[in-house]
N, CA, C and O of each residue as an XYZ file, in Angstrom:
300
protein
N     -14.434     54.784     14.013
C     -15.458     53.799     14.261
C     -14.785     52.496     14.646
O     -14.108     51.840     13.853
N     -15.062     52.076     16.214
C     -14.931     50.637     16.102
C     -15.414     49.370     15.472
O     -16.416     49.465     14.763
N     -14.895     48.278     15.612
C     -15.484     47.033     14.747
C     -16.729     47.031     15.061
O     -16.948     47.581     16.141
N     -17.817     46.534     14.414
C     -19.161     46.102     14.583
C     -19.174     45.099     15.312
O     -18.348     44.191     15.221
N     -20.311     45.144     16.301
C     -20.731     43.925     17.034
C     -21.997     43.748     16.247
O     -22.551     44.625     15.585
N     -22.612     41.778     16.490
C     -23.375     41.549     15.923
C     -23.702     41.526     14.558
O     -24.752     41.162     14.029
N     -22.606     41.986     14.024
C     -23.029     41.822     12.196
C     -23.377     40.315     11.773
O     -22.951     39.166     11.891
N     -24.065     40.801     11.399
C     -24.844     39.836     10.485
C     -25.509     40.257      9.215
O     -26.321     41.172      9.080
N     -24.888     39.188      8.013
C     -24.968     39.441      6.533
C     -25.652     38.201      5.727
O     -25.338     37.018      5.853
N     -26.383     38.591      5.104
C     -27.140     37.748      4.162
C     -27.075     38.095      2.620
O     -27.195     39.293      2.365
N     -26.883     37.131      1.426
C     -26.548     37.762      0.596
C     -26.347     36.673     -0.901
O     -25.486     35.794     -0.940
N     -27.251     36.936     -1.969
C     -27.057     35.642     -2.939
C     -26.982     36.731     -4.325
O     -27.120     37.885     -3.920
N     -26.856     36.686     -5.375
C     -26.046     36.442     -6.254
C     -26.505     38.159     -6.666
O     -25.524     38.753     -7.115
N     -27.699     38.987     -6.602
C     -27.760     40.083     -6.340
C     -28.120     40.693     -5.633
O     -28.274     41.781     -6.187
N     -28.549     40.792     -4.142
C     -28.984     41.134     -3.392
C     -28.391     40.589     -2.286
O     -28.293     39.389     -2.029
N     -27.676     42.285     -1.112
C     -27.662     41.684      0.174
C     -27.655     42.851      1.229
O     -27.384     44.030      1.003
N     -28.067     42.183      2.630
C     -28.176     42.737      3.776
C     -27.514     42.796      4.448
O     -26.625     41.972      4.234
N     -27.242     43.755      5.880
C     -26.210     43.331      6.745
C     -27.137     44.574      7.712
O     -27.754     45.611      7.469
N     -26.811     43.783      8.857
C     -27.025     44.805     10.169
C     -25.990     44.555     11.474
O     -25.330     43.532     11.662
N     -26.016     45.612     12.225
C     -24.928     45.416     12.973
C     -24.778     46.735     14.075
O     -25.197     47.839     13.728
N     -24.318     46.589     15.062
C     -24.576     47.238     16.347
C     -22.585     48.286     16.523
O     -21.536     47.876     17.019
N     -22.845     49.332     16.005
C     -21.644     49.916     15.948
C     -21.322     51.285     17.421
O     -22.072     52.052     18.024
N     -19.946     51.017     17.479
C     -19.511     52.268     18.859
C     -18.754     53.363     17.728
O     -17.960     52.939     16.888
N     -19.091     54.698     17.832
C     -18.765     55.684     17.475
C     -17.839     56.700     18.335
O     -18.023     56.540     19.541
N     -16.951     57.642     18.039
C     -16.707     58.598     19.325
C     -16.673     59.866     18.100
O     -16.129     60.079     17.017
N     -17.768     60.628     19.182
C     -17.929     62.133     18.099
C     -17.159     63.122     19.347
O     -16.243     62.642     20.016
N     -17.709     64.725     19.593
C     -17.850     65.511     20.242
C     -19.170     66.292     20.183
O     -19.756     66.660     19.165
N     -19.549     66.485     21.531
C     -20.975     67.709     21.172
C     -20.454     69.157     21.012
O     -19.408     69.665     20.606
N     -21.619     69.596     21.499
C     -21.314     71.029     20.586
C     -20.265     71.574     21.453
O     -19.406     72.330     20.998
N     -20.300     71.237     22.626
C     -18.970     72.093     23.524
C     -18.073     71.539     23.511
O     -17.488     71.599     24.593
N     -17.455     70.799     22.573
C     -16.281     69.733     22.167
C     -16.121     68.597     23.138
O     -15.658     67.473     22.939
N     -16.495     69.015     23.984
C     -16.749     67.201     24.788
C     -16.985     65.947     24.188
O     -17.978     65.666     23.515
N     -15.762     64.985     24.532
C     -15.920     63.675     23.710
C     -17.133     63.094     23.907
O     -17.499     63.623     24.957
N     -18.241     62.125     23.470
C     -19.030     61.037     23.239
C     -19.046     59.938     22.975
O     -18.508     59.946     21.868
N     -19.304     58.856     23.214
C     -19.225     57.545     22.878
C     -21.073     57.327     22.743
O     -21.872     57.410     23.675
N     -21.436     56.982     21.038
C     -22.465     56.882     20.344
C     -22.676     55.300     20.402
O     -21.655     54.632     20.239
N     -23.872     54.623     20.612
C     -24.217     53.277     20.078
C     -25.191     53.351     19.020
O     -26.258     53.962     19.065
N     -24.837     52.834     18.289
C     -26.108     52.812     16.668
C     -26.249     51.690     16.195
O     -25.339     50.904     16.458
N     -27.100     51.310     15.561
C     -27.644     49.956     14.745
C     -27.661     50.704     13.538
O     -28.134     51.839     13.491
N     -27.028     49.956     12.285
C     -26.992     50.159     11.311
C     -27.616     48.965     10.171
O     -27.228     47.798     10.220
N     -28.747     49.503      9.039
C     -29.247     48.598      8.500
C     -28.489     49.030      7.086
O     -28.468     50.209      6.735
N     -27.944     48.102      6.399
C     -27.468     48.267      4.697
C     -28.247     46.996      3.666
O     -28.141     45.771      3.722
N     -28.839     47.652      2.982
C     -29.318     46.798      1.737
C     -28.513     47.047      0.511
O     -28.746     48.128     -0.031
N     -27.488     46.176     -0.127
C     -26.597     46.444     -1.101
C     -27.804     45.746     -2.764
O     -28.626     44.834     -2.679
N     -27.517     46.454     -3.877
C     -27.293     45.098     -4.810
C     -26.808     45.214     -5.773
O     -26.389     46.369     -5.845
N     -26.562     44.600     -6.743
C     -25.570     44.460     -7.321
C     -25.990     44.568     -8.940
O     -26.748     43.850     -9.592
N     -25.182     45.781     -9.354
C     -26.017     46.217    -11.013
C     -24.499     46.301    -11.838
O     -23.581     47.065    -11.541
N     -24.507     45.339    -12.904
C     -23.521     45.847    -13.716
C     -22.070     45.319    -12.982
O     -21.042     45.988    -13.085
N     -22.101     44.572    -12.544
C     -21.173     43.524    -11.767
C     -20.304     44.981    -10.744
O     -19.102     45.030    -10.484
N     -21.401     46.042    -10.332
C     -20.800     46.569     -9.211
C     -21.864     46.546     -7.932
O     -23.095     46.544     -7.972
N     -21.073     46.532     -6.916
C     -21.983     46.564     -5.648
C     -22.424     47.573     -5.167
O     -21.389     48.230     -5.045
N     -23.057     48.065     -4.872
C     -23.921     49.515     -4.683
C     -25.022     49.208     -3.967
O     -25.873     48.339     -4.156
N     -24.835     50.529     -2.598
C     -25.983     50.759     -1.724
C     -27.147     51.415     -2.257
O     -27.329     52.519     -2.770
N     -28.245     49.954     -1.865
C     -29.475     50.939     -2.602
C     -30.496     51.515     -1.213
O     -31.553     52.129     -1.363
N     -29.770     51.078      0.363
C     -30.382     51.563      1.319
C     -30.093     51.267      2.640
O     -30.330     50.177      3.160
N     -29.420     52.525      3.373
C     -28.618     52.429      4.780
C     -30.044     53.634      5.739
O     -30.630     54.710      5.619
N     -29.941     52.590      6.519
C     -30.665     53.334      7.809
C     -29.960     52.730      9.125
O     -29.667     51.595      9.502
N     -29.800     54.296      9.746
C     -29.022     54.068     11.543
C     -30.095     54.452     12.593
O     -30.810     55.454     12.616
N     -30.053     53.719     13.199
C     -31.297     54.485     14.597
C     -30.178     53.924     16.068
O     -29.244     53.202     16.417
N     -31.055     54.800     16.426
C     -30.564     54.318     17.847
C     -30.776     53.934     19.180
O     -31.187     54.973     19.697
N     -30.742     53.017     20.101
C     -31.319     52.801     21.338
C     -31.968     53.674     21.763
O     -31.622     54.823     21.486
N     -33.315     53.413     22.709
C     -34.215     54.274     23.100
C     -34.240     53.275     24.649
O     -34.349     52.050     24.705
N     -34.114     54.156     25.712
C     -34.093     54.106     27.005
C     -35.914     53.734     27.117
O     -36.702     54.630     26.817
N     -36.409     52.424     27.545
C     -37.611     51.961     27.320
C     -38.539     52.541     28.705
O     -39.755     52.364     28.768
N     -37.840     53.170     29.657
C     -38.002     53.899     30.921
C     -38.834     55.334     30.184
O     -40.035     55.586     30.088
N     -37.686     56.056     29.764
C     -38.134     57.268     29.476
C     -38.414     58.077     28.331
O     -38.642     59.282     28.228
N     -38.331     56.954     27.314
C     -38.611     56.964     25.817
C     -37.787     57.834     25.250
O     -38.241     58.337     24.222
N     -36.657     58.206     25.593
C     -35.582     59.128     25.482
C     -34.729     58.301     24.559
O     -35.213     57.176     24.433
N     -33.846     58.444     24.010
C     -32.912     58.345     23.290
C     -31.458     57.901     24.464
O     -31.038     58.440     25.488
N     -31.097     56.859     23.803
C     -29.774     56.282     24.930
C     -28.718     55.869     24.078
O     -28.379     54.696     23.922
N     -28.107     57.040     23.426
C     -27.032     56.645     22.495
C     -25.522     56.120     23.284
O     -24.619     55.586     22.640
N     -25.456     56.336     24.534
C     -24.467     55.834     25.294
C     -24.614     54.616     25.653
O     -24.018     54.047     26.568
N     -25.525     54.122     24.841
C     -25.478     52.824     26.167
C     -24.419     51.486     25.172
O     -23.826     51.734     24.122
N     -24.444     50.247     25.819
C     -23.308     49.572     25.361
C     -23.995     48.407     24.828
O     -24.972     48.103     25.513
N     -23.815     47.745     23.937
C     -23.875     46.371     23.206
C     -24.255     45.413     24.207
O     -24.381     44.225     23.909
């Protein structure tokens, strides 16, 4: 996984957020490389002076043409 673009974090004494626009490289099923774009949402908070995810959701670009899914596309 490359660095995140766009992160952005919010966050006070138990509770915090962060979202952020990440490049992935997987393979599909016929081993052919991919390059993935995803938005990633994390809600952390904080119990017992440890930090812990209480909720990650990834989605991904949708081509507004063809309502398709556009995981290639770029930041």
């Amino acid at each position: 996984m490359r660095q995140p673009s766009d992160l952005a974090i919010a966050a006070d004494r138990n509770l915090a957020y962060s979202h952020s626009i990440q490049r992935a490289s997987s393979t599909d099923k016929n081993g052919k490389p991919i390059g993935l774009t995803v938005r990633l949402t994390c809600v952390c908070r904080k119990i017992n002076g440890r930090w812990l995810i209480e909720h990650e959701h990834v989605s991904g670009p949708i081509d507004l043409d063809t309502d398709m899914p556009d995981l290639a596309s770029k930041p």
